[in-house]
Each structure stands twice: as structure tokens, then as C-alpha cells.
N, C-alpha and C positions, 0 to 999 in steps of 0.2 A: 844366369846365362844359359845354363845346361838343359833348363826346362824350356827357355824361350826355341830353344833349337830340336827342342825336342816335338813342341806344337806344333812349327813351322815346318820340321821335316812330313809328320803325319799328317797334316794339311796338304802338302803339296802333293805326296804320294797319293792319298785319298783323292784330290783334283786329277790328277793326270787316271786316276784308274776308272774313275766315271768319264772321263775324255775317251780315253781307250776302246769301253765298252760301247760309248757311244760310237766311235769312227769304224766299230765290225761289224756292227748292226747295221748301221744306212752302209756301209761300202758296198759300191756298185749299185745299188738301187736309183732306179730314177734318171741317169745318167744320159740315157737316150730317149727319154718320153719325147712321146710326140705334142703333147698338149706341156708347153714349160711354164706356164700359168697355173695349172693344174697341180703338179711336182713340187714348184715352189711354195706353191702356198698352204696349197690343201694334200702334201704328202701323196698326189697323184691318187687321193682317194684310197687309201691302204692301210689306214690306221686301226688297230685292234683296239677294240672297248678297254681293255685295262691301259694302252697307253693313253686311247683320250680320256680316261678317269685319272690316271697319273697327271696328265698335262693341266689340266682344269686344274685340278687340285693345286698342284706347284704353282702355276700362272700366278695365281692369286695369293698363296702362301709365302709370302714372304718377307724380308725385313721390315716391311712398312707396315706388315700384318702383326708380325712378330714383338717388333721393338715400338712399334707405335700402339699397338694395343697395349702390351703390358705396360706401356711407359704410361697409361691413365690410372693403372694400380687401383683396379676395379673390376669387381665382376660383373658388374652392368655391361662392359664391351661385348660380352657372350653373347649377347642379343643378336647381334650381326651375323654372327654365325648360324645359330637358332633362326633367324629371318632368311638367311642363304640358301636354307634346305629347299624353302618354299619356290623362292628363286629359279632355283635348279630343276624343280619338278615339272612349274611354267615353261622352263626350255623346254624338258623333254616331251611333254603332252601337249603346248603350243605350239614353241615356236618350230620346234624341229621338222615336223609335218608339212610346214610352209617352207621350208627354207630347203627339204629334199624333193617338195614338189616341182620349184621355180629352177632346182641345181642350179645354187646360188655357189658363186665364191666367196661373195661378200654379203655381208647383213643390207648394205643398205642397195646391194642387187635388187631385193624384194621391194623397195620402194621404186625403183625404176619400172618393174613390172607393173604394180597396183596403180602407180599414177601415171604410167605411158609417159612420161618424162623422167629424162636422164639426167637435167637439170638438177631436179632433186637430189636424184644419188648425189652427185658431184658435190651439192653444198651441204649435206649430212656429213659424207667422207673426208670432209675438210674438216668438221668441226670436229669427230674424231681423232683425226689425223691432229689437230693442234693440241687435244687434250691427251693423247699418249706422247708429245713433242715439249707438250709446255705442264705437265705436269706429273703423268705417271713416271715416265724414262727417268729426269733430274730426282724425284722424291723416292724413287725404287734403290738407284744409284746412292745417294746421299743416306740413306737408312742403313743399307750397307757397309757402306766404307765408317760409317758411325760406328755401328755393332763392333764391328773389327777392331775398330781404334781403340773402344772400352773395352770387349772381352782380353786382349792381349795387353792391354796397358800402355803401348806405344807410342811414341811423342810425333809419328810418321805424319803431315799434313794429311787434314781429309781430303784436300783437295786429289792427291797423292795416289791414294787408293782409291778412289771414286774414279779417277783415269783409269785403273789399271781393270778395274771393272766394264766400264764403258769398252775400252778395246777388246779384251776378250769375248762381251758378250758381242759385240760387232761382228768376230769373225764368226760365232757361234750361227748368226744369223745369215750374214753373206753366203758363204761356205755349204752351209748343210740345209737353207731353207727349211718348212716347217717341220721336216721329219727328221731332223736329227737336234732342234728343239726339243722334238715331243717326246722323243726316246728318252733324252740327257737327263728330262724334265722325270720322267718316271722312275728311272736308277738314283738320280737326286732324290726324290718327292719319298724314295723307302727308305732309305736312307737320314732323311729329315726328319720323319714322322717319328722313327725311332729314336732316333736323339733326344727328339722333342718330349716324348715319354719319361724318357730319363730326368731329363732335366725336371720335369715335374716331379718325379719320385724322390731325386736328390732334394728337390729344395722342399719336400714335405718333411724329410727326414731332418733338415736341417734348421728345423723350426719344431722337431718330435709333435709334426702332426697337431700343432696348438696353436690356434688360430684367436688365440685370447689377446687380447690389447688391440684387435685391430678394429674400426668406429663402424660402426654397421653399415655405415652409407658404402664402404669399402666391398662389402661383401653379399647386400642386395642385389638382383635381380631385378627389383618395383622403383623404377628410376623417378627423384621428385622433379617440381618444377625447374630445381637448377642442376640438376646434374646432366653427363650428357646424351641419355636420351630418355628423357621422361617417359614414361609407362603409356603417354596417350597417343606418343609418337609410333606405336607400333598399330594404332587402327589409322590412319592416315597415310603419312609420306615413305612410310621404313618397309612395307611390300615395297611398294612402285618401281624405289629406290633397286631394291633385290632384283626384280620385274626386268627393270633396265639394264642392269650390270651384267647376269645371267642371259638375258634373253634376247639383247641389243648388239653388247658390247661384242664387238669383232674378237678382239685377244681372247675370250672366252669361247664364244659360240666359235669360231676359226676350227677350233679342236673339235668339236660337234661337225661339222660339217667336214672333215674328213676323213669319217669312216666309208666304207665300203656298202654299207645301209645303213638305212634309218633304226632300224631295231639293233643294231650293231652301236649305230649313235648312241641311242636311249639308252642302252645297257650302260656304256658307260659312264653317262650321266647320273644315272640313280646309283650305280657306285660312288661316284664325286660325292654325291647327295648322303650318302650312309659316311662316307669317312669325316665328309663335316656335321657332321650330328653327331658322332661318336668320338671322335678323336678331336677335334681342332679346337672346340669351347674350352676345353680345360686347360692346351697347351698355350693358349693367347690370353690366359687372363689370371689362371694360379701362379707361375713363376712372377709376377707383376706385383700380385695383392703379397705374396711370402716378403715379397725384396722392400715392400711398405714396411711391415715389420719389422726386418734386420736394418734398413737403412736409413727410412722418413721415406718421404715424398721427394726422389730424385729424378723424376719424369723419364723421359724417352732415354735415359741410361742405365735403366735400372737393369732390363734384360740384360743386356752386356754386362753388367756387373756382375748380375747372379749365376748365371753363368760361367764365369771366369771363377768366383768362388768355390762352386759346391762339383764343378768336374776335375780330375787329376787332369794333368799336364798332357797325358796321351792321350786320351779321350776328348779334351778341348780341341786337339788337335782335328779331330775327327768331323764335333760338331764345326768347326769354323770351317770343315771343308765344304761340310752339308749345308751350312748357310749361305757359303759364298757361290755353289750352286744353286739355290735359290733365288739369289740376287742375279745370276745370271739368266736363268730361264725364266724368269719374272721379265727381266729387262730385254732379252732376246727376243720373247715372245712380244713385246710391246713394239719393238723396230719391228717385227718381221710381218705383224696386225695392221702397223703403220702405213708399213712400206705397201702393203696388199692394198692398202684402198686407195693409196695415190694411183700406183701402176693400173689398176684394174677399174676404179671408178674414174680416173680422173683424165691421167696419161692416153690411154686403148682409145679412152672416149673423144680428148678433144686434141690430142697433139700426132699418138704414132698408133694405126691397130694392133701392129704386130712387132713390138719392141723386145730390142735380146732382152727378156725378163730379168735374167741373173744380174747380167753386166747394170742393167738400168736402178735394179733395186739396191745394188750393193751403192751405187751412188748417192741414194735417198736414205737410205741407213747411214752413212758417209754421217749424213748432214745432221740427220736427226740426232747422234750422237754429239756431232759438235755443240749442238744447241744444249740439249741435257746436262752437258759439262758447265757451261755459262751459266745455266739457272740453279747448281748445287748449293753456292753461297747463299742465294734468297732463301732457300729450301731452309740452310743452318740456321735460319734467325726466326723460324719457327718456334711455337711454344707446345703444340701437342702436334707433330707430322700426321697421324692418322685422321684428327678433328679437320685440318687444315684440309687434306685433300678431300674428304667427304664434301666438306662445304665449297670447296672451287668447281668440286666435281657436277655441283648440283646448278652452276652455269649452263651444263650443257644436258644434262642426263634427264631433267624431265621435258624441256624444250625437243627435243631428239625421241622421249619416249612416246610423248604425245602425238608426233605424225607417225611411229608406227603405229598405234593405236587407232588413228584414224584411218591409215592407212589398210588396216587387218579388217577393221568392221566396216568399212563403207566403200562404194563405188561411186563413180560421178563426184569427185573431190578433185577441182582443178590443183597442178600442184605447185602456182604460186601461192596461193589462198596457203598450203601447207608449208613452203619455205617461209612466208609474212607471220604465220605460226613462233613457228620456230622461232626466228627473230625476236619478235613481242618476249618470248618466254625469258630469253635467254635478258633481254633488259630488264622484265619484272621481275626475276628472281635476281639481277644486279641490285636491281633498284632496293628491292628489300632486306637484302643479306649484308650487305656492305656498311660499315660504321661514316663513311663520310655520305652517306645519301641522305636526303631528307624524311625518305621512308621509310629508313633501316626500321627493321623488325616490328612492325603494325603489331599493335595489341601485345605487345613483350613474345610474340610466336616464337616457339623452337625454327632451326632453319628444315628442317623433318615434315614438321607445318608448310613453311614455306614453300618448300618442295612439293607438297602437294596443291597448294592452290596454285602453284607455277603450272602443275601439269593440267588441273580442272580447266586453267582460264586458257590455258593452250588452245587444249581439242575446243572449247569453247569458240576463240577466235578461227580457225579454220574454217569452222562450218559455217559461221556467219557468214566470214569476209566470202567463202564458196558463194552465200544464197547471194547474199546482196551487193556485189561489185559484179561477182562472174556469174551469174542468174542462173547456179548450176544448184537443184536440189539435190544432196545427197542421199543414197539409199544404201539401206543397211544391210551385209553382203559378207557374211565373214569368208575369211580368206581358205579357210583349210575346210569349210563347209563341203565342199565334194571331195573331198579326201578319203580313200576308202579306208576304211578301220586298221587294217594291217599295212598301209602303208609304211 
């Protein structure tokens, strides 16, 4: 009982002092901008390269990375990471160029531009808007309150703690808009990284460094045809995938887009870029493949477990504060990406131009939270969280990457031809990934595969349906082509 209160106290102290440091930091900032679009979303344009390389980093760092990576209890997950570098780079040398050119708010701004339809924007920002709604928010949430449940041992319903997540990071996002995200997100993110260090040193020490009994498949790199990512998935669908997450994905690129320049951008990107090549492969995949060893093959529990094992009672205290900030800035960041491309593609566009931003977003936040809560249970009956949303993810992520892709290289591209795109994609990648289709997985394909000939047959269908419905021929025209070098 002595130690449970003793986690608990240094947990909460360690929450409220990363709350603290964040509310001195943004206090007063932003308060009277005149652009509240700008403020709310994009930090009013004022973010320092190490907070957008903290925020990037954290965004994505979290219990779904954490406990869904190691809960595969293999080293083959490091791949992801190792592929993210790549990812990261295409932001800063692609996309970012384009995206400070058009001073975008939002990622799919830049398609409004390219295709002179707004139309487009609007039914990209939806399909975003429903996959940070109906997937990342509930599976962020749910990973979380998981961790918690197994690091402490507590009989507390996950339903329980998954609330009490959702609400905080709620007001995280209402309240302080993207700048006190991005901040929370960087005082959390040094705070994580170093825990996470630990946690690997402990659990090396608590195996003396001996990696004997464990089955090579566990500890490869050269993934076969059935593990889960075979070795040929990395000349295929596993850039694209990176391509899109990094280079599309609003939650991501959001932080890129608001610093104060482009060079200011980039820097902190290729920071994000150095700390996952250095630091993040090891912490997502050693505590997993050790806790194989000590314990079998107890999947998506096992972080939690080992964890709770190899740290004293005041130091779990610590790390459970650093993850539950995680979990927080993960999912704040995902409402406040959300709410950014309703309010600003969708809202501005077709209902009000000039809407109270705060008041309007904190309602859409509201909602999206409600929903997130509702879909935790599906989320529980899961058998790998991190497999699972990879593959839901890939409903939308190459259908989505392929009109920007068209979009970036070509001009004279009507932009229904590129919504009818989309659409097609997003049923042929249903069609072939899903166990009740009659196409599920043509020729035994990885879904990696898949993902790549979802996105070839994409840009494919656009250009056609352009020549021969809408008699428009495309010419090839990339986007950042007049962009002067130091941009």
C-alpha cells in the first residue's frame, strides 16, 4: 500500500510540474492576436526548432508506439523507426518548401491551391478528420489507460482511466491551442526519452546482458514472408507509408508549419530526424524482445509489465508520469490537427468565414473526445494495437498520398478526376486487406504491398479519369520547382 502511494504521489507531482511549466511558458502569449486561426493552430507562427523537434517527436511517441511496438517482442519493429528517418528528411527537403511557399495552415491548404478547388480540400480534411476521430484519438487513449492498468497493477476499469485521459487532454487542447501542446509536448518528450533510456538499461541488466534463449526470428532485422514486415516490404509500400505520415499527416507536419521560417522549420525536423535514428529504435523494441525472455510471448502487456518490474516504486512513479504525458500530447495533438481541418477546411469554407475559432473548436474537440471514448472497447479486442492501426491506417494514407502526389507533379489535373482517385483507392485497398472480401490479399501480398499498389493504381486512375472523362491532359510541373534554394 506504502509503495502504491508512493508511485501515485510522484506521478501526480511530476503531472502537475510539467502542467505548471507549461502554463509560464504560453502565459499571456497569443492572447490578443489578431489572426486567432493563426494562434490557435499554428502557435501564431512562433515556435522554436527545438520545440517543433520535441513536439514531432512526442506527437508520435507514444503508448501505441511504446506498448504496441514492444508488445510484438521483436526487433523487426525498428524498421519503422529506421524508415521514419527517411520520412522526416522528405518533409523537410519536400514538403516544407511548399507548404511555407502557399503559408498553408493546413496540409490539405496546398491541395486547394494546386487544384483551384476547395472542394478537394474539404473531402481530404474529412477523411483525416475521421481517421484522427475513428482511430488514432480511441487507440492513443486506449494504449494508455492499458499501460497504467499493467504498470501499477490495478483492478481500476480501463474504461476509467481512458476518461480521465480523454478529459485532460481535452482541456490541454481547448485552453492552450497548439502552443501549449507543443511546449507540454517538449518538457514531456525529455523527460520520456530519458526514462525510456533507463528502462532499457534496467531491463538489460536484468537479463546480465544475455540474450541467449531467445529464437532468432525474435531478434532479426531481415523480416520473412510471415513475420510482420518482411524484408521486401521496405523497397515498396514502407517509404510511401513514412512519405505520407511525415509529409501529409497534419498532427505531424502542424508543428512544421509553425515556426517562424522555413529554415527554422527544417532545423527542427532534422532534429526529430537524429533523435529517431538514435534514440527511439532501441527504446521500442529491447524492453519487448527482454520481457520475451522473462515472461513468454504476453503481447501488448509486456511494456507494462517490465516496466513495473525492473523500476523502484519512486521512479515508476516518474516514468508513469512521463507516459501519461505522452498519452496526453499524442491525443491533444490529434484533437487539436482534428479540430484545425474542420474549422479551417471545412467550417471558414462552407458555413461561417470568420467563426470565434476558440469557442468553435473547443466544441469539435467536445465531440471528437466523446467519439474516442465509444470506440476504446473495439480498440480492447485487439490482438496487436500497433499491426491493427497500421493497417486501418492504410484505408486512407495512400488513397490521400496519391493526390498529393499528383497534385505536387502535375498541373491541369481537374480535381474531381483526383477526389474519384481517392475514393477508388480507399475501396481497393478495402477490398484487398479485409478478411471478408473476396479479394482479400491477391497472391498472399504483405498489406505493405498492398499499400503500394493502392497508391500506384491511385495516381494511375486520376490521370486517366483527367484525359478521358474531363479531356484535361496533364502536364508535369512540380510544385516547389520555383522555389528559391534558401527558401
Amino acid at each position: 500500500m506504502n509503495e502504491h502511494v508512493l508511485q501515485i504521489s510522484v506521478f501526480v507531482g511530476v503531472s502537475l510540474a510539467i502542467a505548471l511549466v507549461t502554463y509560464l511558458h504560453c502565459r499571456g502569449k497569443g492572447h490578443r492576436a489578431a489572426n486567432q486561426t493563426k494562434e490557435y493552430f499554428l502557435a501564431g507562427g512562433g515556435l522554436a526548432w527545438y520545440f517543433v523537434a520535441g513536439s514531432i517527436t512526442l506527437t508520435n511517441l507514444s503508448t501505441d508506439q511504446l506498448v504496441g511496438m514492444n508488445g510484438n517482442q521483436m526487433a523487426l519493429l525498428a524498421l519503422w523507426e529506421f524508415s521514419a528517418v527517411v520520412g522526416l528528411i522528405i518533409l523537410a527537403k519536400v514538403f516544407l518548401p511548399v507548404y511555407y511557399k502557399y503559408k498553408c495552415t493546413t496540409t490539405t491548404e496546398l491541395l486547394e491551391r494546386r487544384y483551384q478547388d476547395k472542394n478537394i480540400r474539404a473531402v481530404i480534411s474529412m477523411m483525416f478528420f475521421l481517421g484522427s476521430a475513428l482511430i488514432f484519438c480511441p487507440a492513443v487513449i486506449y494504449s494508455g489507460a492499458l499501460f497504467m492498468q499493467s504498470m501499477f497493477n490495478v483492478d481500476i476499469p480501463l474504461m476509467y482511466i481512458a476518461s480521465v485521459f480523454a478529459a485532460v487532454g481535452a482541456m490541454y487542447a481547448i485552453f492552450g491551442g497548439l502552443r501549449a501542446v507543443a511546449v507540454s509536448d517538449t518538457y514531456s518528450g525529455v523527460l520520456l526519452l530519458g526514462m525510456a533510456i533507463i528502462i532499457v538499461l534496467l531491463a538489460l541488466a536484468a537479463i546480465d546482458y544475455d540474450f541467449s534463449g531467445i529464437p532468432a526470428e525474435r531478434l532479426t532485422l531481415i523480416g520473412d514472408n510471415d513475420s510482420p514486415i518482411p524484408w521486401h516490404t521496405l523497397l515498396t509500400g514502407m517509404i510511401f507509408i513514412q512519405m505520407f505520415y511525415w509529409g501529409t499527416n497534419q498532427v505531424i507536419t502542424q508543428r512544421a508549419m509553425a515556426a517562424p521560417s522555413i529554415k527554422e522549420a527544417q532545423k527542427g525536423v532534422y532534429a526529430a530526424a537524429i533523435i529517431r535514428l538514435i534514440i527511439v529504435p532501441a527504446i521500442i523494441v529491447v524492453p519487448g524482445i527482454i520481457s520475451y525472455k522473462l515472461y513468454g510471448d504476453i503481447g501488448d502487456t509486456a511494456y507494462g509489465r517490465i516496466v513495473g518490474d525492473v523500476l523502484p516504486a519512486w521512479l515508476s512513479g516518474v516514468f508513469a508520469a512521463a507516459m501519461a504525458a505522452a498519452v496526453l500530447t499524442t491525443y491533444n495533438s490529434n484533437l487539436n490537427s482534428a479540430t484545425a481541418l474542420y474549422v479551417c477546411d471545412v467550417h471558414e469554407s462552407y458555413i461561417n468565414k470568420s467563426p470565434n475559432v476558440p469557442v468553435l473548436g473547443a466544441w469539435v474537440t467536445l465531440g471528437l473526445t466523446a467519439v474516442s471514448l465509444m470506440l476504446v472497447p473495439i480498440y480492447a479486442q485487439a490482438d496487436s494495437i500497433i499491426n491493427l492501426l497500421q493497417q486501418l491506417y492504410g484505408l486512407l494514407s495512400m488513397p490521400i498520398l496519391s493526390i498529393f502526389i499528383v497534385g505536387l507533379a502535375f498541373k491541369n489535373v481537374n480535381a474531381n478526376a483526383g477526389i474519384f482517385a481517392v475514393l477508388f483507392g480507399v475501396l481497393l485497398y478495402g477490398a484487398m486487406s479485409f478478411e471478408f472480401s473476396p479479394m482479400h490479399a491477391p497472391f498472399d501480398l504483405h498489406y505493405i504491398h498492398l499499400m503500394f499498389i493502392t497508391l500506384i493504381s491511385s495516381v494511375s486512375v486520376a490521370l486517366l479519369i483527367n484525359r478521358v472523362v474531363f479531356k484535361q491532359r496533364a502536364s508535369f510541373s512540380w510544385a516547389n520547382s520555383s522555389i528559391e534554394a534558401n527558401a
